[in-house]
Each structure stands twice: as C-alpha cells, then as structure tokens.
N, CA, C and O atoms as a GROMACS GRO file, in nm:
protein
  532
    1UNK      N    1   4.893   4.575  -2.987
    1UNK     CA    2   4.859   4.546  -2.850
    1UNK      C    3   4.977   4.577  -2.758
    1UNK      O    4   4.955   4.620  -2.645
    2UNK      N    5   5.117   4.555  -2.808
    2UNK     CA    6   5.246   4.575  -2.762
    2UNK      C    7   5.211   4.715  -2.666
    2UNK      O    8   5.211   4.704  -2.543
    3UNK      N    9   5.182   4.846  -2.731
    3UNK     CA   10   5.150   4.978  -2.744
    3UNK      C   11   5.093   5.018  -2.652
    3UNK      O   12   5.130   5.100  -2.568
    4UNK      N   13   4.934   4.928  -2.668
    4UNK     CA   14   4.843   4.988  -2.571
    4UNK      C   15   4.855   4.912  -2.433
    4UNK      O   16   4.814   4.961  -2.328
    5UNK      N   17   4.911   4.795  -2.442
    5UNK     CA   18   4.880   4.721  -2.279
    5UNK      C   19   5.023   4.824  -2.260
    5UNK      O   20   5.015   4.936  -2.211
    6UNK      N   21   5.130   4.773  -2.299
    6UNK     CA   22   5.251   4.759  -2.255
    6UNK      C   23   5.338   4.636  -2.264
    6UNK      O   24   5.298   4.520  -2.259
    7UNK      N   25   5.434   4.668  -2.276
    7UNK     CA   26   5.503   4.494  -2.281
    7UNK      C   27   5.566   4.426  -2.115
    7UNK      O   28   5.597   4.312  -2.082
    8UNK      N   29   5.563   4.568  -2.031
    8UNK     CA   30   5.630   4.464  -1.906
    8UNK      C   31   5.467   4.423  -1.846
    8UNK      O   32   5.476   4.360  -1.741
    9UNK      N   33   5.345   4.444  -1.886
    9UNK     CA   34   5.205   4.387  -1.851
    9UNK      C   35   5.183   4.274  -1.918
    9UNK      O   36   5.115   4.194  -1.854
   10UNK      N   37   5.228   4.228  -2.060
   10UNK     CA   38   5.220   4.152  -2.140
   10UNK      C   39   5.336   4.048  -2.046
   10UNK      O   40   5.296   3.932  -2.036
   11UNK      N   41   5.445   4.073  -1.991
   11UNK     CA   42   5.519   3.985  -1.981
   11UNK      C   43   5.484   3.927  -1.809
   11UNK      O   44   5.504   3.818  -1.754
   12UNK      N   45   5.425   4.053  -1.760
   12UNK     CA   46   5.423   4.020  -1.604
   12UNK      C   47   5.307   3.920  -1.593
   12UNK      O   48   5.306   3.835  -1.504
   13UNK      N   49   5.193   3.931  -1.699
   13UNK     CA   50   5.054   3.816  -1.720
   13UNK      C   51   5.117   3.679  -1.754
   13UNK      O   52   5.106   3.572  -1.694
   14UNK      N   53   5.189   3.709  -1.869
   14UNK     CA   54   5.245   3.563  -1.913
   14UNK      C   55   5.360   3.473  -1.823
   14UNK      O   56   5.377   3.355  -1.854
   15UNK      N   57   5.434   3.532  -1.716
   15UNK     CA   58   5.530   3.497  -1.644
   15UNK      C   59   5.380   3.443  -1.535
   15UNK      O   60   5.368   3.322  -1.556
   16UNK      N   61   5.275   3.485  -1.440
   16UNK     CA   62   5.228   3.448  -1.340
   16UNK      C   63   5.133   3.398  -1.404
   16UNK      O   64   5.053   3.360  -1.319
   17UNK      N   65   5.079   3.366  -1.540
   17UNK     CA   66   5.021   3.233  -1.626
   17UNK      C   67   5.109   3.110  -1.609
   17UNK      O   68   5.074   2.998  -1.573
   18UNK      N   69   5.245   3.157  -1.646
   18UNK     CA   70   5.316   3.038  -1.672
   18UNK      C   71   5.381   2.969  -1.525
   18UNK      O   72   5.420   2.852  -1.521
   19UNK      N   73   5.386   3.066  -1.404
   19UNK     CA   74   5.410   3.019  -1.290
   19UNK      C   75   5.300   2.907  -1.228
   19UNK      O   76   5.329   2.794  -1.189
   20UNK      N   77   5.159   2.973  -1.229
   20UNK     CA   78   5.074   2.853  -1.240
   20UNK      C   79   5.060   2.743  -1.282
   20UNK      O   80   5.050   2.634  -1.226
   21UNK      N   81   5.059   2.789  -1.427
   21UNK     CA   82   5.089   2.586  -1.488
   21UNK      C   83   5.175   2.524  -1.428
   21UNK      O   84   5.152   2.423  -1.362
   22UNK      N   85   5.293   2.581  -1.443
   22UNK     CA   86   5.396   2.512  -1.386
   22UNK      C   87   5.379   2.448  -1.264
   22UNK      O   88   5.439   2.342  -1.240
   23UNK      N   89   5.263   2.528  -1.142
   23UNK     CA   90   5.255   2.470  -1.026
   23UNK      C   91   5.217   2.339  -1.016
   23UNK      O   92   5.262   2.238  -0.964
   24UNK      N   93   5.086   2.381  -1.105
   24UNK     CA   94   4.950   2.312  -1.148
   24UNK      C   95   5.021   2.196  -1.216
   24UNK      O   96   4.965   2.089  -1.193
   25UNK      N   97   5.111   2.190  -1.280
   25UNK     CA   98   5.210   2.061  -1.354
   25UNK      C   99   5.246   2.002  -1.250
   25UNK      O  100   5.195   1.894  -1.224
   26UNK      N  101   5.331   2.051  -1.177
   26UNK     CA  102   5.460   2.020  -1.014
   26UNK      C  103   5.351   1.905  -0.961
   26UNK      O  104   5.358   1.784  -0.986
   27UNK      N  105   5.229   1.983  -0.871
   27UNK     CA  106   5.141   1.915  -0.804
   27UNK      C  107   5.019   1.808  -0.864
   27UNK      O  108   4.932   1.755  -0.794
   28UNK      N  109   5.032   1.796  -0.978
   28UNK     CA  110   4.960   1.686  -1.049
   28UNK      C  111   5.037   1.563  -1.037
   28UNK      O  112   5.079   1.493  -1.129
   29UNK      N  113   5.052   1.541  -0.887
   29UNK     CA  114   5.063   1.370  -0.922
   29UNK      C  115   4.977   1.268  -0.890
   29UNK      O  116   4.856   1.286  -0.888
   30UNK      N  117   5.030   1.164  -0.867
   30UNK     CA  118   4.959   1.060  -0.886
   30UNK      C  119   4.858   1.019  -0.735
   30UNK      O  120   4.761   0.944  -0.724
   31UNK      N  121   4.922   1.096  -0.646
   31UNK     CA  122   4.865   1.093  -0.535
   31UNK      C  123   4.721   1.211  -0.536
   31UNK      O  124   4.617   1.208  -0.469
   32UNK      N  125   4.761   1.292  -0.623
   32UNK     CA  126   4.687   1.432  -0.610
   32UNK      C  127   4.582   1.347  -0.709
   32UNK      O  128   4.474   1.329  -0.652
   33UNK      N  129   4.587   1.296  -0.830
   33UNK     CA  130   4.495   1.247  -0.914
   33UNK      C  131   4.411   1.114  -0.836
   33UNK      O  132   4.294   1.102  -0.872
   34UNK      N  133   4.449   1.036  -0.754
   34UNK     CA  134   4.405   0.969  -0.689
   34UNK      C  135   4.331   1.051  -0.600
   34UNK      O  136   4.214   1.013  -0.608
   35UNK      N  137   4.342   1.158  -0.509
   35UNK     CA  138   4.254   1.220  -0.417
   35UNK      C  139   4.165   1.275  -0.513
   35UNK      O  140   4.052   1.274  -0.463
   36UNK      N  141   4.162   1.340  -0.670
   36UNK     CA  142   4.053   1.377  -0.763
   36UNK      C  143   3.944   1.328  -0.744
   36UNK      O  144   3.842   1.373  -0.693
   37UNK      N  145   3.989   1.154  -0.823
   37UNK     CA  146   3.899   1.061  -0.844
   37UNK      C  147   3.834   1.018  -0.706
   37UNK      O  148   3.713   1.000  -0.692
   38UNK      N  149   3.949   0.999  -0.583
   38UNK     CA  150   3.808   0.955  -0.477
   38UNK      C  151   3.710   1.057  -0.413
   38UNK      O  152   3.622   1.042  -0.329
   39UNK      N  153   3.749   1.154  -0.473
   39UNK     CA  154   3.641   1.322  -0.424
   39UNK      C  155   3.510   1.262  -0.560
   39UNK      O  156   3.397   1.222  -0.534
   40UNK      N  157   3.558   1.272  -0.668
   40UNK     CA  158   3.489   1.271  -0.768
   40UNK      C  159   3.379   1.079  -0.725
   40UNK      O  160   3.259   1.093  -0.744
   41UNK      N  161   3.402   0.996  -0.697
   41UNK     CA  162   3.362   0.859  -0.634
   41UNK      C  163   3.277   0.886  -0.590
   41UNK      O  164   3.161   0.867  -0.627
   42UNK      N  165   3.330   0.960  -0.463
   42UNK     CA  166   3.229   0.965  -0.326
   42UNK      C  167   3.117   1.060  -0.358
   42UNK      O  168   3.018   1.059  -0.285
   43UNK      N  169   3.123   1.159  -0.481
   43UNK     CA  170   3.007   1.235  -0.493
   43UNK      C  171   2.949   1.162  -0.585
   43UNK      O  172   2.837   1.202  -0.615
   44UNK      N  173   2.994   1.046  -0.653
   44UNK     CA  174   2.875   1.004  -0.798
   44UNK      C  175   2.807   0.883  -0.666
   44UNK      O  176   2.685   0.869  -0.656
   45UNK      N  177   2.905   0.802  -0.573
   45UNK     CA  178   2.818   0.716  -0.543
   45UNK      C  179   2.741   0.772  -0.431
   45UNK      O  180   2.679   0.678  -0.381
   46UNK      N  181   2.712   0.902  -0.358
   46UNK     CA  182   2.632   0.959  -0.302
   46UNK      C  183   2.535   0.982  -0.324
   46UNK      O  184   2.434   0.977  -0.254
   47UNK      N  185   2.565   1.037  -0.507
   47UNK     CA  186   2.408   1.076  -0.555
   47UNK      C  187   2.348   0.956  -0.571
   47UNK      O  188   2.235   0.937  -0.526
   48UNK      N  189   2.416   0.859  -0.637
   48UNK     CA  190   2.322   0.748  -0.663
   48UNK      C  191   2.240   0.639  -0.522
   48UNK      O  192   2.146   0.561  -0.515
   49UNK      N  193   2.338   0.692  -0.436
   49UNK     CA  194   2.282   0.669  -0.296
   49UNK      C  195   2.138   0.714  -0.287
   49UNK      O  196   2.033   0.651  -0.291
   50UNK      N  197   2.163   0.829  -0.275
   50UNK     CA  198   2.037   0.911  -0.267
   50UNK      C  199   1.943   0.927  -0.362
   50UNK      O  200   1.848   1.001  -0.337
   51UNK      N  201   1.952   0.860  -0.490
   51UNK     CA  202   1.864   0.821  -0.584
   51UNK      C  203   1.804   0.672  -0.560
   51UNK      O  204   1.687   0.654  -0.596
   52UNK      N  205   1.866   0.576  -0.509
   52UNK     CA  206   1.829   0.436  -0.442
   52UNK      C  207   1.740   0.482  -0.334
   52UNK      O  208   1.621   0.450  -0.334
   53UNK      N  209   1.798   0.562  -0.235
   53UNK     CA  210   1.735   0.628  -0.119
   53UNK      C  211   1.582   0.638  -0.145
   53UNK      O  212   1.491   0.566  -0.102
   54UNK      N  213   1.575   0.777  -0.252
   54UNK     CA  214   1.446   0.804  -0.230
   54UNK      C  215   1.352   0.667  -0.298
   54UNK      O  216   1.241   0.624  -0.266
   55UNK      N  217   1.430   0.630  -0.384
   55UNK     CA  218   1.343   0.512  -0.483
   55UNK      C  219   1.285   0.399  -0.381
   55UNK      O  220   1.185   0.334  -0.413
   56UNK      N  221   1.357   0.376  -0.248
   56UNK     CA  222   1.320   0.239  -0.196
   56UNK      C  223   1.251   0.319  -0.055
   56UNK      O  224   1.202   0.258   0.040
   57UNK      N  225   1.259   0.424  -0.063
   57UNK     CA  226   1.114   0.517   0.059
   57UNK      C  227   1.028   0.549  -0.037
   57UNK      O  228   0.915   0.510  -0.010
   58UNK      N  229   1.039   0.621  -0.170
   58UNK     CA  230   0.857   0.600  -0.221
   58UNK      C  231   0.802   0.437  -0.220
   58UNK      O  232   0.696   0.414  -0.161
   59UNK      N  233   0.874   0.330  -0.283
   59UNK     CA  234   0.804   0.220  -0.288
   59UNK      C  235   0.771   0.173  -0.147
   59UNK      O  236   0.673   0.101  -0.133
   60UNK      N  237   0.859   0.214  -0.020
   60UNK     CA  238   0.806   0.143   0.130
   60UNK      C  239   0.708   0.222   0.156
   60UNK      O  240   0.637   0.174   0.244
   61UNK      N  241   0.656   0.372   0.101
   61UNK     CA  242   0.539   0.442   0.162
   61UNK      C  243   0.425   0.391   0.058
   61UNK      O  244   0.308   0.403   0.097
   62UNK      N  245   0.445   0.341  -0.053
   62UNK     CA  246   0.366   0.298  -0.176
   62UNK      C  247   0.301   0.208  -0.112
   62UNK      O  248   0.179   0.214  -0.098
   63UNK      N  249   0.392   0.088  -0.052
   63UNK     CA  250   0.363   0.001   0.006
   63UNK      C  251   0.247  -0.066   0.134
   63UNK      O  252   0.165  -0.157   0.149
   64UNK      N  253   0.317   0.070   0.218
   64UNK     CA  254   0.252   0.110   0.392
   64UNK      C  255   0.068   0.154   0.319
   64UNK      O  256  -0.036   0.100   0.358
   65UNK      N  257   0.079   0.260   0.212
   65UNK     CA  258  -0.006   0.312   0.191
   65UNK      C  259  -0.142   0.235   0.165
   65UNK      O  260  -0.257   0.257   0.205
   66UNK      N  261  -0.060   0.085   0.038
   66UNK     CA  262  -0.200   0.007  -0.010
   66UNK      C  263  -0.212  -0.051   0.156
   66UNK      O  264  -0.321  -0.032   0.209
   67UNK      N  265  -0.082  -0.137   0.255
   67UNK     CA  266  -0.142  -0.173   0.342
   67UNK      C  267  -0.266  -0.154   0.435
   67UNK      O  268  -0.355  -0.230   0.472
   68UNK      N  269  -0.226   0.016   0.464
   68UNK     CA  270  -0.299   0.052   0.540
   68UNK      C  271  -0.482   0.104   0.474
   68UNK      O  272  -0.579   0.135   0.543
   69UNK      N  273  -0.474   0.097   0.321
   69UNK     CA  274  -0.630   0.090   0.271
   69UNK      C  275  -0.674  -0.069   0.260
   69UNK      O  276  -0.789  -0.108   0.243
   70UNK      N  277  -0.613  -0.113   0.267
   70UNK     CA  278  -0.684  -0.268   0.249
   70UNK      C  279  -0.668  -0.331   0.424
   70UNK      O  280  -0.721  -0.440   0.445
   71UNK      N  281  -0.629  -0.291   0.490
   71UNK     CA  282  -0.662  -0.283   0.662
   71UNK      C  283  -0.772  -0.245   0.704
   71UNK      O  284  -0.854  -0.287   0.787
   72UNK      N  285  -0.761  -0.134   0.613
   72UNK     CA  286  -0.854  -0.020   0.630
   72UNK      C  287  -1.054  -0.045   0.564
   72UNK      O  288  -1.163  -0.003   0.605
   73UNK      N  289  -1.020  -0.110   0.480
   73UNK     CA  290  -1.127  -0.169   0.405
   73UNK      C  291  -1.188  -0.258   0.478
   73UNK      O  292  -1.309  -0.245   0.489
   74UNK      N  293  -1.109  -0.393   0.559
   74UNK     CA  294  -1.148  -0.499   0.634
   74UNK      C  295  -1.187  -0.441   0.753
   74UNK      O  296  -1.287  -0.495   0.799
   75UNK      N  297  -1.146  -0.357   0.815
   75UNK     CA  298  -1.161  -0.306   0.913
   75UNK      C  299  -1.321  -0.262   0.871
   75UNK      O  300  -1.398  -0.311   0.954
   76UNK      N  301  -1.401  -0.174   0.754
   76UNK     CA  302  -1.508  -0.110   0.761
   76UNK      C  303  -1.572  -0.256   0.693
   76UNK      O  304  -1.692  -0.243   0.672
   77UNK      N  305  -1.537  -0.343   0.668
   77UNK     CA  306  -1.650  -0.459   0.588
   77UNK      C  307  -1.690  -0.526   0.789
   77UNK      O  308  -1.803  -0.538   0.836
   78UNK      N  309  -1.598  -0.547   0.841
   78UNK     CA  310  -1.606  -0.584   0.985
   78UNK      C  311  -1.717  -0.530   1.079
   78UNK      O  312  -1.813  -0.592   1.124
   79UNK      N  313  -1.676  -0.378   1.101
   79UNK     CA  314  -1.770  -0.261   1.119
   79UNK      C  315  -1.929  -0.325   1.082
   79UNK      O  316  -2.022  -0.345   1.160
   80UNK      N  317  -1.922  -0.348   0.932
   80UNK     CA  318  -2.064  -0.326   0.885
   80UNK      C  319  -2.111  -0.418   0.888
   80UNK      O  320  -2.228  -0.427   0.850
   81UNK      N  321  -2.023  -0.553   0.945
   81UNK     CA  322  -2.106  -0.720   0.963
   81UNK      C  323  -2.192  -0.704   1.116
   81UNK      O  324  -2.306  -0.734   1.150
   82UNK      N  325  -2.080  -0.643   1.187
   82UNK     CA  326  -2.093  -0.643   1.315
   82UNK      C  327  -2.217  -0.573   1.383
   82UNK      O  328  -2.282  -0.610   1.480
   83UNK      N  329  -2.239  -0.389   1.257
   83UNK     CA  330  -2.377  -0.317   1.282
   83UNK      C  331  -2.461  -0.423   1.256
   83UNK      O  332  -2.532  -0.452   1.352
   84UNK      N  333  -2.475  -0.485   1.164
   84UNK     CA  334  -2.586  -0.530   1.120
   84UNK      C  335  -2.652  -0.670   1.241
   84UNK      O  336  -2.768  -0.668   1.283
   85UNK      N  337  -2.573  -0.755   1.270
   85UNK     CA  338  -2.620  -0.835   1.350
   85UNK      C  339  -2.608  -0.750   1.478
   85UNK      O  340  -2.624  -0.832   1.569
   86UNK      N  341  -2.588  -0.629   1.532
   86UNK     CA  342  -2.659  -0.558   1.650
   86UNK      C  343  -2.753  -0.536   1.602
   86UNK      O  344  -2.849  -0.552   1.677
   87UNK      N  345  -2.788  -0.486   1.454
   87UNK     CA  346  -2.904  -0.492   1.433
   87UNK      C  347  -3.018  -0.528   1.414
   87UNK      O  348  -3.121  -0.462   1.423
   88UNK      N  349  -2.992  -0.715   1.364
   88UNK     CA  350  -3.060  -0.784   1.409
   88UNK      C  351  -3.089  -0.826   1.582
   88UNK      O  352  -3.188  -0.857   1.648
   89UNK      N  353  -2.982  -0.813   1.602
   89UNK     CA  354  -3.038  -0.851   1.765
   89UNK      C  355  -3.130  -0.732   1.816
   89UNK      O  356  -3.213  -0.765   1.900
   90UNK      N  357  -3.127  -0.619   1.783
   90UNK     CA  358  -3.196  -0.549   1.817
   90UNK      C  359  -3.360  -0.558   1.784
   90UNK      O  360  -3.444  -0.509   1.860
   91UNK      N  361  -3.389  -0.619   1.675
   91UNK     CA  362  -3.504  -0.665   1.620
   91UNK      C  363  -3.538  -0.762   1.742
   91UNK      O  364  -3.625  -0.732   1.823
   92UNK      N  365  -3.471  -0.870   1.751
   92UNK     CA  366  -3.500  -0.941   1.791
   92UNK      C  367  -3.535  -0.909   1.956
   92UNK      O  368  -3.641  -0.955   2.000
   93UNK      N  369  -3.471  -0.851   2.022
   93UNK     CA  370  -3.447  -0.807   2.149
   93UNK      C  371  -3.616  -0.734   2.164
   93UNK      O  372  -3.697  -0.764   2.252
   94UNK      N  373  -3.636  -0.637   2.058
   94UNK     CA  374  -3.772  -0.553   2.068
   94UNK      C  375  -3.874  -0.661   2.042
   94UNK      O  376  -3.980  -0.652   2.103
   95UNK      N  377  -3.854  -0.761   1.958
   95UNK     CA  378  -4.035  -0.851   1.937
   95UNK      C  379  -4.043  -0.896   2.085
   95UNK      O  380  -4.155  -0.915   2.131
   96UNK      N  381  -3.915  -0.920   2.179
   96UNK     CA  382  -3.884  -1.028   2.268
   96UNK      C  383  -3.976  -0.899   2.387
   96UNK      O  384  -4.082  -0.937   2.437
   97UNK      N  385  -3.932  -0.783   2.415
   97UNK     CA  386  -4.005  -0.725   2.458
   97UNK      C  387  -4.136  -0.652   2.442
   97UNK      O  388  -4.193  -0.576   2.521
   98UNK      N  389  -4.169  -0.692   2.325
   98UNK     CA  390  -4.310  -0.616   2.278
   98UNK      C  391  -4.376  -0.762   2.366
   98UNK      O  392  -4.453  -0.752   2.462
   99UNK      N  393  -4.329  -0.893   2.311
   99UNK     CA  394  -4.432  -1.018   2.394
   99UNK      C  395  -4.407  -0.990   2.561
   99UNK      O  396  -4.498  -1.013   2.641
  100UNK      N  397  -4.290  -0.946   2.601
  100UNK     CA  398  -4.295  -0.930   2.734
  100UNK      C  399  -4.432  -0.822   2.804
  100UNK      O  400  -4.527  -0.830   2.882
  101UNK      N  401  -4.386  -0.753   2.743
  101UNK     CA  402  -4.497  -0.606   2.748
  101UNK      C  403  -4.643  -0.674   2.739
  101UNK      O  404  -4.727  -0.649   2.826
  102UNK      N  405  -4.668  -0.754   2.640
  102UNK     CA  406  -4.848  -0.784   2.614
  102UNK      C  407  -4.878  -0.868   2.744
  102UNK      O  408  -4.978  -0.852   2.814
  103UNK      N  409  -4.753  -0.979   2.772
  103UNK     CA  410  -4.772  -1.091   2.870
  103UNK      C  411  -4.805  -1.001   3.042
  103UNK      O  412  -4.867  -1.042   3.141
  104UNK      N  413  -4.729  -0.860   3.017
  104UNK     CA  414  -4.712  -0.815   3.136
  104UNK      C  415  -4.842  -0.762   3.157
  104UNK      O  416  -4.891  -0.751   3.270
  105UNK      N  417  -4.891  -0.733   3.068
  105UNK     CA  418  -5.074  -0.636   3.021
  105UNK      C  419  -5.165  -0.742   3.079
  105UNK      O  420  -5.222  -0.758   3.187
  106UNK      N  421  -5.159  -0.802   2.980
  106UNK     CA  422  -5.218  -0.970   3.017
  106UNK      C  423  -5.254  -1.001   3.180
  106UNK      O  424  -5.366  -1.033   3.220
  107UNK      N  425  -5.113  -0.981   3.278
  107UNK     CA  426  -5.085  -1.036   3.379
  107UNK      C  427  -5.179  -0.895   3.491
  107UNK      O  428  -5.226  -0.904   3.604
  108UNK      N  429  -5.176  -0.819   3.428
  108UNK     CA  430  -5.250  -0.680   3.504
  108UNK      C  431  -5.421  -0.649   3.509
  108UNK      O  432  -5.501  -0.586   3.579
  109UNK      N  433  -5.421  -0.753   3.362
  109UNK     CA  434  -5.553  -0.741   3.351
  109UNK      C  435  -5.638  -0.860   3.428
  109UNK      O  436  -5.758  -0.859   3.458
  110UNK      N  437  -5.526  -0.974   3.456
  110UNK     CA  438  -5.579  -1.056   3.539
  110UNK      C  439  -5.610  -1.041   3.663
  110UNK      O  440  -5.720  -1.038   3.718
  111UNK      N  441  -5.466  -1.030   3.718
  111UNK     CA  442  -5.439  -0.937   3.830
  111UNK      C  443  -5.576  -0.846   3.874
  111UNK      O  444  -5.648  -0.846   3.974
  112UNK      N  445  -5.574  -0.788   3.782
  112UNK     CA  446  -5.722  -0.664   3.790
  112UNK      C  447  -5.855  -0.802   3.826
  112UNK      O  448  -5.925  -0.806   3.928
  113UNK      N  449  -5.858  -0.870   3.750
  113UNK     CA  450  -5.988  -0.955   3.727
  113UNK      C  451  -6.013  -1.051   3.883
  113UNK      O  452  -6.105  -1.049   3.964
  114UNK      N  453  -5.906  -1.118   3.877
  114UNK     CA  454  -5.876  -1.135   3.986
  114UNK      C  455  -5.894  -1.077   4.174
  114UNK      O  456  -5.946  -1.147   4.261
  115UNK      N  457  -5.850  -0.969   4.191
  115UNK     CA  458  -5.887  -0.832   4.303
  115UNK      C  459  -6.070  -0.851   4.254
  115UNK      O  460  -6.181  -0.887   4.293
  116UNK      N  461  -6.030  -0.821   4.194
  116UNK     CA  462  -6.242  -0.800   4.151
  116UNK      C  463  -6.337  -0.918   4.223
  116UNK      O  464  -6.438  -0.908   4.293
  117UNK      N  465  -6.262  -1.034   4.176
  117UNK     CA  466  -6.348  -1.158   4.204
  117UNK      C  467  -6.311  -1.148   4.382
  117UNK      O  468  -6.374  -1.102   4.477
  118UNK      N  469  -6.257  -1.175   4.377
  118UNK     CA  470  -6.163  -1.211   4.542
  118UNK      C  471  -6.294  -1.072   4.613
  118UNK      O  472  -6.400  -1.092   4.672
  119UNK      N  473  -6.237  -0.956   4.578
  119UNK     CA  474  -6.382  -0.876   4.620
  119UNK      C  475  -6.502  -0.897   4.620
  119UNK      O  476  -6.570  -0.856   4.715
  120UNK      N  477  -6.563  -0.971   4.507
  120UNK     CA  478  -6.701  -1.002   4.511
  120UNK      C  479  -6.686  -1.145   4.609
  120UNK      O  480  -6.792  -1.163   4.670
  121UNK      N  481  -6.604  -1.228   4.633
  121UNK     CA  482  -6.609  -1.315   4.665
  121UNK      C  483  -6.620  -1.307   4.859
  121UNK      O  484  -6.646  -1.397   4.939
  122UNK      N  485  -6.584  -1.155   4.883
  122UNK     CA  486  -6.571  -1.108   5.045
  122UNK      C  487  -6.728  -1.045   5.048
  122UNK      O  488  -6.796  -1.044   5.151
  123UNK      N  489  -6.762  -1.007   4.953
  123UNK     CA  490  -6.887  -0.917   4.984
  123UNK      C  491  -7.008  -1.024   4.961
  123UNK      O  492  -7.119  -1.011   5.013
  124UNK      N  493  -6.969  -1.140   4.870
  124UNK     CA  494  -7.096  -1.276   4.912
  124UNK      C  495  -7.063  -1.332   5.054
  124UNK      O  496  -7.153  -1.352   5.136
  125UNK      N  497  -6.931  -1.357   5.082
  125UNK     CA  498  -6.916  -1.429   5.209
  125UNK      C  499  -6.954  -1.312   5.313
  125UNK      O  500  -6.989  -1.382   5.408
  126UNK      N  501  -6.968  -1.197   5.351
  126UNK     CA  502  -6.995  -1.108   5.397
  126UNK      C  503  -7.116  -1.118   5.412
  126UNK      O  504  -7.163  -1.143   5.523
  127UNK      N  505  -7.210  -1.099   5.280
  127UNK     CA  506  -7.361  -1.117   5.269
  127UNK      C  507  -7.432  -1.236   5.306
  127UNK      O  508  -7.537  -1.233   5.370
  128UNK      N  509  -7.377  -1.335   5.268
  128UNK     CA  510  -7.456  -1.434   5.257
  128UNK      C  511  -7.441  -1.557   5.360
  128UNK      O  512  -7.528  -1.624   5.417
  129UNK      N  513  -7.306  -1.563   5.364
  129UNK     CA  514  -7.222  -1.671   5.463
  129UNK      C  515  -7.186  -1.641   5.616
  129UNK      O  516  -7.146  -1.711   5.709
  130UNK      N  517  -7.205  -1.562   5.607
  130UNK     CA  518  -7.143  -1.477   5.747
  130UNK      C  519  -7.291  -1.466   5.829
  130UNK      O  520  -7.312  -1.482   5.950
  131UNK      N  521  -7.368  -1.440   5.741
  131UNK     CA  522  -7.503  -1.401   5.824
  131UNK      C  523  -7.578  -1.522   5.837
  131UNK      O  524  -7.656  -1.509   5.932
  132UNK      N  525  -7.588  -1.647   5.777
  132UNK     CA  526  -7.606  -1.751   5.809
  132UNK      C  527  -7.564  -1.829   5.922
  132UNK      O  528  -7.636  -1.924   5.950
  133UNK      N  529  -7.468  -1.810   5.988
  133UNK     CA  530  -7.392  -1.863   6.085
  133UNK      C  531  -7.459  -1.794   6.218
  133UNK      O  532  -7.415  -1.820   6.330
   0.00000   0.00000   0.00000
C-alpha cells in the first residue's frame, strides 16, 4: 500500500485524522458534554411531548365525538316526541273542525229553513191578514 498510495498521502491522512481527534479530545469537556445531553433532553422530552400531545387530542375528540352523538340522539328522540303530539293535536284540531263545519251546515240549513218560513209567513200575512183589515 506504501507503493501505490504513497507514504507522504499515508502520512498527510494520518496527521489530519490525528489533528481531529485531538480537537475532538481538546473540546470534549464537561461543559460541551453537558450542552450534548441538554440537546439530546430537549429532543427525547419533545417527542414524548408530542406523543402525550396527540394521545390527550385523540381522547378529547373521542370524547367531543360520543358527546356530540348522544346530544345528538336526545335532540332526535325530542324531535320525534314533539312531531307526534303536533300530531296529535292535529287530529284533534281536524275532528274539532269537521264538528265546526257540520254545526256550520246545520246553521245554513236552518238559516235556509228559516228565510223560507219568514217568507211564507209574509205571503200569508200578505194574503190573508192584510186583506182582512
């Protein structure tokens, strides 16, 4: 390998290998290992942030969700108490006017019977009473 790289390539790699470590040694202290770990902190308790995060928004939409079907349910049992006694009143409202309607027939046919008599009753006093006098 001497041969084919060369030896001042062999030595110029291993001198700016070994300048690195060396840096990489120099600047490993205790301050630098302390800034590691609170880089390395702040990203584990982020994720787990954001694993709490999403965990306590699916269960509050889990939540909102049954609310709003069982709202939602009372709301249509309500609905369908409420059709129904319009619907009875509506029954009731129509017999109330079907008797209005017969009473009103009733009242026309009297009415009618009535005009009739009152008429025959001008055409006897006419005939009979009037010419007597």
């Amino acid at each position: 390998m001497l041969k084919t790289v060369g030896w001042r390539l062999i030595m110029v790699t291993g001198a700016v290998y070994s300048c690195l470590y060396l840096y990489e040694w120099l600047t490993w202290s205790n301050k630098a290992k302390e800034r590691e770990f609170k880089s390395q902190y702040v990203a584990h308790a982020s994720k787990k942030l954001k694993m709490i995060v999403d965990l306590t928004s699916s269960n509050c939409s889990h939540q909102v969700e049954q609310e709003l079907s069982s709202t939602f349910a009372r709301l249509c049992q309500l609905v369908d108490r409420a059709t129904d006694d319009m619907h009875e009143d509506i029954k009731q409202l129509d017999s109330h006017l079907k008797q209005v309607e017969e009473a009103s027939n009733n009242a026309k046919v009297l009415r009618n019977k009535a005009h009739y008599l009152i008429k025959e009753l001008d055409m006897f006093q006419e005939a009979y009473l009037v010419n007597m006098s």
